[in-house]
NUDO-668808 format. One line per 10 residues: number of its first residue (from 1); their letters; for each residue x, y, z of C-alpha. Coordinates in steps of 0.02 Angstrom, whole numbers, plus 32768, in hexadecimal, padded with zeros to 4 digits. Layout:
BEGIN
NUM	A	X Y Z ~ ...
// end
This chain:
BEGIN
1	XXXXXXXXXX	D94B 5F88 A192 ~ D94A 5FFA A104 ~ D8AF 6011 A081 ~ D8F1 5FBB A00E ~ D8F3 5F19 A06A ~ D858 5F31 A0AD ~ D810 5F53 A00F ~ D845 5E88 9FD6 ~ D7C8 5E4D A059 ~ D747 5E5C 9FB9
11	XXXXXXXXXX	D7BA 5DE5 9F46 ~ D793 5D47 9FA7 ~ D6D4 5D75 9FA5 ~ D6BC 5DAB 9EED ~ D720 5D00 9EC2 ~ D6B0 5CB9 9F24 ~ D617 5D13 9ECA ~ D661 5CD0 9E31 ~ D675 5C1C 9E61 ~ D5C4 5C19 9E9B
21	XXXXXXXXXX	D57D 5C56 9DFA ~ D5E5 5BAF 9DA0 ~ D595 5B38 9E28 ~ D4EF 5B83 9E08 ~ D501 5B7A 9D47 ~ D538 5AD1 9D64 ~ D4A6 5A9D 9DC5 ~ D420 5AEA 9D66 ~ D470 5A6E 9CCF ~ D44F 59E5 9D38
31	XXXXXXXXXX	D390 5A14 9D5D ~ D374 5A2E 9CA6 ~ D3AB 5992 9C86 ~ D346 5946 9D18 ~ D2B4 5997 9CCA ~ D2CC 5959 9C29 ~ D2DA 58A3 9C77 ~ D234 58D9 9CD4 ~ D290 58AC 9D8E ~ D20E 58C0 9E09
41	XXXXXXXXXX	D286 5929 9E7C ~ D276 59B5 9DDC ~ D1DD 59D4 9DF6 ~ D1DC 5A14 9EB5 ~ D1E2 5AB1 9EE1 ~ D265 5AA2 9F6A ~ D2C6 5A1A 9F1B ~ D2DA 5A7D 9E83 ~ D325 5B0C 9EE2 ~ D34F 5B0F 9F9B
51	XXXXXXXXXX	D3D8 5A7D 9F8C ~ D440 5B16 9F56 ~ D438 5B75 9FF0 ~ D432 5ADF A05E ~ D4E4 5AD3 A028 ~ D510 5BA6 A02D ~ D4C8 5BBA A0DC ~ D54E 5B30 A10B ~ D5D3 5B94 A0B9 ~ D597 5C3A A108
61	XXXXXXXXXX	D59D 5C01 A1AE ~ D643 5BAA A19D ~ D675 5C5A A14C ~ D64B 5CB6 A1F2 ~ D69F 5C47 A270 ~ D740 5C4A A1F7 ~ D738 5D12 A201 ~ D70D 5D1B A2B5 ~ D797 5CA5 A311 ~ D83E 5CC3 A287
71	XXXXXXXXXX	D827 5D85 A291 ~ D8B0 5D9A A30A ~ D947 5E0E A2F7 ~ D9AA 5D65 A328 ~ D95D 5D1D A268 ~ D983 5D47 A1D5 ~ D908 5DCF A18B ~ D8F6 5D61 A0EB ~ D8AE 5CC8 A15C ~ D80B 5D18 A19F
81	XXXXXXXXXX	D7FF 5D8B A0E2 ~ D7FA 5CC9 A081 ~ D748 5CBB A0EE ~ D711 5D1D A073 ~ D70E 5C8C 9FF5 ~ D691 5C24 A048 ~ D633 5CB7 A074 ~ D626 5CF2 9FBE ~ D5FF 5C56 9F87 ~ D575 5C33 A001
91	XXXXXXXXXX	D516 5CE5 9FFA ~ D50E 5CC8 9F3B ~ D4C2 5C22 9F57 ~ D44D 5C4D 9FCC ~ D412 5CFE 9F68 ~ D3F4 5C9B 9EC5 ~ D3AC 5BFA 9F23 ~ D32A 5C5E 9F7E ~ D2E7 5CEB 9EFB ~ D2D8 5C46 9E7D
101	XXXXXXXXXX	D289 5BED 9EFB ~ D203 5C87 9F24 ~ D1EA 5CA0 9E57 ~ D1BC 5BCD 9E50 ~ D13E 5BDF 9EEE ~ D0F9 5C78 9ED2 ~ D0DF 5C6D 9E17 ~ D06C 5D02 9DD5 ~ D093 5D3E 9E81 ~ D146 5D3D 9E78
111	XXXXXXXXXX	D169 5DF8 9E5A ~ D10E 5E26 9EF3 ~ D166 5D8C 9F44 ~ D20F 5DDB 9F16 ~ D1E2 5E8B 9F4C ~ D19E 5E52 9FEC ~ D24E 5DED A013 ~ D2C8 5E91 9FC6 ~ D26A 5F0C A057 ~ D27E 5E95 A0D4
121	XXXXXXXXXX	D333 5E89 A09E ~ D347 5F37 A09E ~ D310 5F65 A131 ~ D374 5EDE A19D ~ D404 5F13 A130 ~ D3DC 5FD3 A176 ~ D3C6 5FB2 A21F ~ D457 5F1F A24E ~ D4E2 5F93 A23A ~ D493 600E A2C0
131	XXXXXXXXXX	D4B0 5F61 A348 ~ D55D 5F1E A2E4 ~ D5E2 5F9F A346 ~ D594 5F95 A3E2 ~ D594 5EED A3EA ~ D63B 5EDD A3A1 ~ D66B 5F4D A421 ~ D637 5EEF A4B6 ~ D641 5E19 A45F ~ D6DA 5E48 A414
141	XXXXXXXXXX	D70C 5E19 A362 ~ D704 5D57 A37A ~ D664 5D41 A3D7 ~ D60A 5DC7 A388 ~ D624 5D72 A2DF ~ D5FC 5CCD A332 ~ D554 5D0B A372 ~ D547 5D35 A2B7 ~ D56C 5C7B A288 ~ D4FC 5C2E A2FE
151	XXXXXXXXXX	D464 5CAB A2C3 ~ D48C 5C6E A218 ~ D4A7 5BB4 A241 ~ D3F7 5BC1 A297 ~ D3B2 5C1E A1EE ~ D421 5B79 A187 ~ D38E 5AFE A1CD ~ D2F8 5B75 A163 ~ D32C 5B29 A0B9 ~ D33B 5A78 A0F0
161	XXXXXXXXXX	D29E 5A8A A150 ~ D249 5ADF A0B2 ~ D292 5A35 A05B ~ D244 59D4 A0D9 ~ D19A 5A12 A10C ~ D18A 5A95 A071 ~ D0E3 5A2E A00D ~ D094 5A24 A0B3 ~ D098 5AD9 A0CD ~ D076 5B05 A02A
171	XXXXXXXXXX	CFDC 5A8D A020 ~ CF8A 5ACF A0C0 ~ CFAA 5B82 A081 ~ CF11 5BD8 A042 ~ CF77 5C52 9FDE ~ CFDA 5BCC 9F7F ~ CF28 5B7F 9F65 ~ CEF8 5C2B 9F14 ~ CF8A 5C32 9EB0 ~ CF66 5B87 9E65
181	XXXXXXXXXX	CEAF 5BCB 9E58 ~ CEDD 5C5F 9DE8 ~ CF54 5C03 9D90 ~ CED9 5B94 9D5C ~ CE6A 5C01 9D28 ~ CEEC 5C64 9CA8 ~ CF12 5BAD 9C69 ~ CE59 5B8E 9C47 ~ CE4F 5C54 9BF1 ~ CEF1 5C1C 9B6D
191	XXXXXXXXXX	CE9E 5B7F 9B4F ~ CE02 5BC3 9B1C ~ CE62 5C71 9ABA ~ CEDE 5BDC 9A64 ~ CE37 5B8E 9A31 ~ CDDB 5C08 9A10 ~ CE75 5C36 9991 ~ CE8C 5B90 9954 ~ CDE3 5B92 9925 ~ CDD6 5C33 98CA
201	XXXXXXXXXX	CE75 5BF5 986A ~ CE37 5B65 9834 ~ CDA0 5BB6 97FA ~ CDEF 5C2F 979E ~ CE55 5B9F 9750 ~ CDB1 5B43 9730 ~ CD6A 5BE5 96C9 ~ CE00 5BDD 9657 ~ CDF0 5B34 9636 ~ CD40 5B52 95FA
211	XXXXXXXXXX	CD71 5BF0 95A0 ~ CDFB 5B85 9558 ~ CD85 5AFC 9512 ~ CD07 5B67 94E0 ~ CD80 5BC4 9461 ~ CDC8 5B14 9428 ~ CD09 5B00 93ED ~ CCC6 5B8C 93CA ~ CCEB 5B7B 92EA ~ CD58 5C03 92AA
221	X	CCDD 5C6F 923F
// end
């Protein structure tokens, strides 16, 4: 196969990129406009986000089993390259459901949050090409992709099980508890600065009042 056809294999996923950004557009319509209707659902964490890759995990794992059993010299090369589609759309999904579900549950944390999830990224995304050719190698193209698909279909139950059980965990976490400690307490601080200001303003306002009143008596001489 020359470079050139290999080098379509990207089409199918940046499509896919692309139709993931319109269904996450979409969907972030639809939870403004849940919010604005105050839905309870809009409110959750988990429900807010994670419904989004709930449904990209599915894709990505149907993505891998496509690849791994239609990449045969007996199939077409375009068959196993259109797995790309699902696969684009579903890593999108997944990427934006998960750092916008770490910036809603970490809150003043979310930064560190974020960091914390791109080294861990990183260095999976280092290491996992060292074990990919030898395992290739010795699986084979169709069962080494399937072992791929099954780790992910076991990693597809973490977003439903965040869904799920995610309120409990977060309640019986002390660090959420410390988050909505210190948010609190910044809350409390721009109260009192907001009054604080308020109050200064409408003193100030109060002074030219009098300084108005004071001129509208005071005789011209």
């Amino acid at each position: 196969m020359s470079p050139g056809v290999i080098g379509l294999a990207f089409l199918p996923i940046g499509f896919g990129a692309l139709v993931a950004g319109g269904i996450f557009f979409c969907y972030d319509l639809f939870l403004q406009r849940a919010k604005k209707a105050k839905a309870p659902w809009s409110s959750n964490e988990e429900y807010r986000r994670l419904p989004l890759a709930c449904f990209g995990g599915s894709l990505y794992v149907v993505s891998l089993f496509w690849l791994g059993w239609t990449a045969d010299p007996q199939v077409h090369w375009a068959i196993p390259m259109m797995a790309g589609l699902p696969f684009g759309i579903g890593f999108v999904l997944i990427f934006m459901a998960l750092l916008n579900y770490l910036a809603d549950a970490y809150e003043i944390f979310a930064a560190s949050a974020m960091a914390a999830s791109s080294v861990t990224r990183s260095i999976f995304g280092a290491v996992m090409p060292f074990a990919g050719t030898p395992m290739y190698q010795k699986l084979g193209i169709p069962w080494a992709t399937s072992l791929l698909g099954f780790l992910s279909l076991a990693m597809t139950i973490v977003p439903f099980a965040f869904i799920r059980y995610g309120d409990r965990i977060r309640a019986g976490s002390k660090f959420c508890h410390e988050i909505k400690e210190r948010k609190r307490e910044m809350e409390e601080t721009r109260a009192r600065r907001e009054s604080s200001a308020g109050g200064a303003y409408q003193s100030a306002a109060t002074e030219r009042n009098l300084e108005g009143r004071e001129q509208e008596i005071t005789p011209a001489v």
